[in-house]
N, C-alpha and C positions, 0 to 999 in steps of 0.2 A: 338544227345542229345537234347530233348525238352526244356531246359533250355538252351537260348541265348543269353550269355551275353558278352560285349564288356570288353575283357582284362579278366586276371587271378585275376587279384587283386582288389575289390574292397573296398566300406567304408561301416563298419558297426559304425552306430550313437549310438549309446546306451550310449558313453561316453558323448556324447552330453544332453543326458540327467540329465545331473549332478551324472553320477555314481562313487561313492567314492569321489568326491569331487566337492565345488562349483565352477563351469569353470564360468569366464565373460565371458559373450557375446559376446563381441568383440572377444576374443579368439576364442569360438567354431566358428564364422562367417569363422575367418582366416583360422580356421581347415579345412573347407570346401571349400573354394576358394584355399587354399593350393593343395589340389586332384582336383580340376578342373587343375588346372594351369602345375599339373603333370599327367595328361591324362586321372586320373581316371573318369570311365561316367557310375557306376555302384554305387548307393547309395541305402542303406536297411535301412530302420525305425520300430519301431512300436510306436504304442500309451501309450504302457507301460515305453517306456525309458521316466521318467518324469515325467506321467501322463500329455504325449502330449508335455512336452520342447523340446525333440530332433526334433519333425516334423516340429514346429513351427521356430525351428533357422534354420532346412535344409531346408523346404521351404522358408526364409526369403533369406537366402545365396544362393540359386538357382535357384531363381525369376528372376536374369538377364540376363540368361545361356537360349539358345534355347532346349524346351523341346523335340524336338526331335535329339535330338545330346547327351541324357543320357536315360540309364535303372533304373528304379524305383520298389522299391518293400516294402510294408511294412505289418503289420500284423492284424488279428482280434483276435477276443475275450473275446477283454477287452473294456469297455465303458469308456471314460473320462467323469465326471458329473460336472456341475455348482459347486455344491455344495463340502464346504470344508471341509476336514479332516486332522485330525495329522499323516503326513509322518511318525512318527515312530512308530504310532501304527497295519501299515496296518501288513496282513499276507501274508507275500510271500512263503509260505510255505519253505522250505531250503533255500532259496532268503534273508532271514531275513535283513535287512537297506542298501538294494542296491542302493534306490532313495529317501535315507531321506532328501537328496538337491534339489530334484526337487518339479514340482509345489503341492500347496497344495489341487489339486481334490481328488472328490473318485473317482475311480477308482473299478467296478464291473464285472465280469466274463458274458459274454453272448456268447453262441456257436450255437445261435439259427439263422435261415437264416436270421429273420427282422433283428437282432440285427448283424450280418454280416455283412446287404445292409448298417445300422446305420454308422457303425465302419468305412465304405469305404466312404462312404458321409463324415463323420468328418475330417478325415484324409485326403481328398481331399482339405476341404478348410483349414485346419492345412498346407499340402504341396502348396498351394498355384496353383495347376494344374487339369489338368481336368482328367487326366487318371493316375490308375496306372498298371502296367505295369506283376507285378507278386503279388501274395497277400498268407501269409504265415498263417494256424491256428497258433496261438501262446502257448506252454506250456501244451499241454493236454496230461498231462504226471505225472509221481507220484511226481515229485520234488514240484510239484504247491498242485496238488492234492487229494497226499497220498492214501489212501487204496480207496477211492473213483474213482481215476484216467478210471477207464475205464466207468466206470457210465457218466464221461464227455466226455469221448470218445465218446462213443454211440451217445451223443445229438449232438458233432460237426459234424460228421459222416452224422447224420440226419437232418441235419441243414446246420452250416458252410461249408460244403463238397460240399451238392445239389447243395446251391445258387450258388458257387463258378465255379461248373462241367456251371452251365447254362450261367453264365457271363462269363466264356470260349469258349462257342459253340457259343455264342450271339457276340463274338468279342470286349467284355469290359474290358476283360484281357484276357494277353497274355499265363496265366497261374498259379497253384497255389501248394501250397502243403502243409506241417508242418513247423512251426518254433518252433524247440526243442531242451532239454540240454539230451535227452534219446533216445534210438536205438527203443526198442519196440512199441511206437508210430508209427513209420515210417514201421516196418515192417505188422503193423496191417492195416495201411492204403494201403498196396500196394497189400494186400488182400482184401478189402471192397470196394477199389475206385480206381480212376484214376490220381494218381495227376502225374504231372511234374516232379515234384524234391523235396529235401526237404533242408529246413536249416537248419543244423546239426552243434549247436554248441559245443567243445568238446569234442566230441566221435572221433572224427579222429585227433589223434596230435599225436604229437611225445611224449606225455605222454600217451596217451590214446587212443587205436585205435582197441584192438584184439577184443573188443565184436562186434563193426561195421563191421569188416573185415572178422568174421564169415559166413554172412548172407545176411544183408543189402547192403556191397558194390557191390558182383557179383548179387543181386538181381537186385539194380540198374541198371548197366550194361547191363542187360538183356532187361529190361524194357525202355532203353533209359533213364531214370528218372534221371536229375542232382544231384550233393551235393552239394552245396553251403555250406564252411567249416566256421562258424563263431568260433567265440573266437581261434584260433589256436595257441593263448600262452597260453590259459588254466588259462583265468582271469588275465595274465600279468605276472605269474612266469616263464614264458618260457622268459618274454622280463625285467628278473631283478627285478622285483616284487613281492611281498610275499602274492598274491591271487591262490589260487588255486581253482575254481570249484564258483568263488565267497566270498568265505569265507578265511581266514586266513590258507595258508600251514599247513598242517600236517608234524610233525620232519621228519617220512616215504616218504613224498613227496618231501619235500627240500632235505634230502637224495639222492634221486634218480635224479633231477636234476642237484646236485653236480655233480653225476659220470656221467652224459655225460657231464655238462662243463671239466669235467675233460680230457674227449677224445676231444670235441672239442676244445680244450687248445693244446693237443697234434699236433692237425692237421690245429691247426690256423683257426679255422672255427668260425664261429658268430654264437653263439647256436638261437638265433631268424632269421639267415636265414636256420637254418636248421629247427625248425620248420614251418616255413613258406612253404619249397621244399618237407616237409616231407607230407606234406596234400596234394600238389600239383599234388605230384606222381602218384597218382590214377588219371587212367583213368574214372572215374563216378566222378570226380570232377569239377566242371564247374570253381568256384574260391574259392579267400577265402576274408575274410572280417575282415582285424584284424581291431579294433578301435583305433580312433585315438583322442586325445582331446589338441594337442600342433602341429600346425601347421608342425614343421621341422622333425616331424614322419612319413609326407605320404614320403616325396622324400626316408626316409629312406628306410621305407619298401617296397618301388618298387624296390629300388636299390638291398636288400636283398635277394627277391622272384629271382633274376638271377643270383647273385653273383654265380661265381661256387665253387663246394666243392669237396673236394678230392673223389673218390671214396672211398677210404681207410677209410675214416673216416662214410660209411654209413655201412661198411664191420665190423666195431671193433663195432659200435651199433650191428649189427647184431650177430657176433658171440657171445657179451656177454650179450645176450637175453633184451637188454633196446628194441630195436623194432622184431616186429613180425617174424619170418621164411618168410611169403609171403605176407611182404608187400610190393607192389610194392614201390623200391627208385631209384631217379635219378641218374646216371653216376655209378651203381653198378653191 
């Protein structure tokens, strides 16, 4: 797998960013000393969680941590600017008040190579290091932006893509690929270029996994190309929480999480380690990156991602179609 990263589980920051709500600093500090302390040495950012807070607290809290003893990886795309705006009037397109706690920059879209090399320069000294290590295009997909989405495709493609393929050949990263909440980005890319792997979040969960599993998993596979599974509670309704996809559950969607808590009720199983096992299970998965914004979450969820689970209980998902006919599950 061209994606080589240390351990199954790592941290995706995004909560860090102030998403859904205002974290103190000190907290997100501890959040992150918390996964060091439990082994984690795998940390994902972008410039977008915040408008640059999540990089600036992970590079503050990993400033005292030797940088070659962690994997890093964060994103382009997006510019942080000097200049302020009103958090709740940007357009996230379907994203709509995910970072109305974070800082008050603008925040502009550029998929262009200079505006790449920009994005990586900033985010360097936001992380407080000299290298990063994987570097993800961020969002070039219809959720951001709509009937246009491939128009942006194109220009990151001819742009973001190049610089990226060259600061991979040149040995200034380790590697690079898409950071997305959509399947067809990644399969478009694996047609046009070369990337590694991709960050795929939400399309492989135990809510949502058959359109990935069509296509893109055995393409990977093929291609050597990792997944990196972010959000794997699918915005926190897999871990008790009423997000779904970012925005507030639908009745249909709370629904349907009922009746597997209702099976894993039956077999004593902890429905967020089985989403967690459930992303796992694929071989094209390198890890997953749930978020974390309250320290006593990382031990949880490393503890989860092993806990064992009945066979039985991946067998009663399966017969009563909540997951796929062929998707690969642990101990079934």
């Amino acid at each position: 797998m061209r994606i080589n990263l240390p351990g199954k589980v790592g941290f995706g920051t995004a909560p860090l960013g102030n998403m859904f709500r205002d974290i103190p600093a000190q907290e997100a500090l501890d959040t992150v000393e918390a996964a060091w302390q439990n082994g984690i040495r795998y940390f994902d950012a972008a410039p977008f969680y915040g408008a640059g807070l999540a990089e600036l607290r992970l590079g503050q809290a990993l400033a005292p941590h030797p940088r070659d003893e962690y994997v890093l990886s964060t994103k382009v795309g997006r510019l942080i600017l000097d200049e302020i705006e009103d958090t709740s009037t940007r357009d996230l397109g379907e994203k709509g008040g995910l970072f109305v706690h974070g800082l008050p920059n603008k925040v502009i879209y550029d998929y262009t190579a200079d505006g790449t090399l920009r994005s990586i320069e900033d985010s360097l000294k936001r992380l407080r290091t000299d290298r990063i290590d994987y570097v993800w295009i961020h969002d070039i997909a219809q959720d951001f932006h709509g009937e246009n989405w491939l128009e942006v495709f194109d220009v990151a493609m001819n742009g973001a893509a190049k610089a990226l393929t060259r600061l991979r050949e040149e040995g200034v990263i380790k590697g690079w690929g898409l950071g997305v909440n959509k399947v067809e980005p990644c399969l478009l890319t694996l047609q046009q270029a070369d990337p590694d792997g991709f960050l795929l979040a939400g399309r492989y969960t135990l809510l949502d996994h058959r359109h990935a599993l069509e296509q893109l998993m055995p393409a990977c596979e093929q291609r050597g190309a990792g997944i990196v599974v972010g959000g794997p509670y699918n915005s926190g309704i897999l871990a008790g929480g009423e997000h779904f996809e970012y925005q507030k559950a639908t009745p249909e969607m709370i629904k349907r999480v009922q009746h597997i808590q209702a099976i894993a009720a039956q077999y004593q199983v902890d429905i967020k380690a089985a989403a967690l096992q459930f992303s796992l299970a694929h071989p094209a998965v390198a890890a997953v990156i749930p978020g974390a914004s309250r320290p006593e979450r990382i031990a949880e969820n490393l503890a989860l991602a092993e806990t064992q689970i009945p066979a039985g209980f991946w067998l009663a998902l399966r017969e009563q179609g909540l997951v796929a006919a062929n998707a690969p599950l642990r101990n079934a």
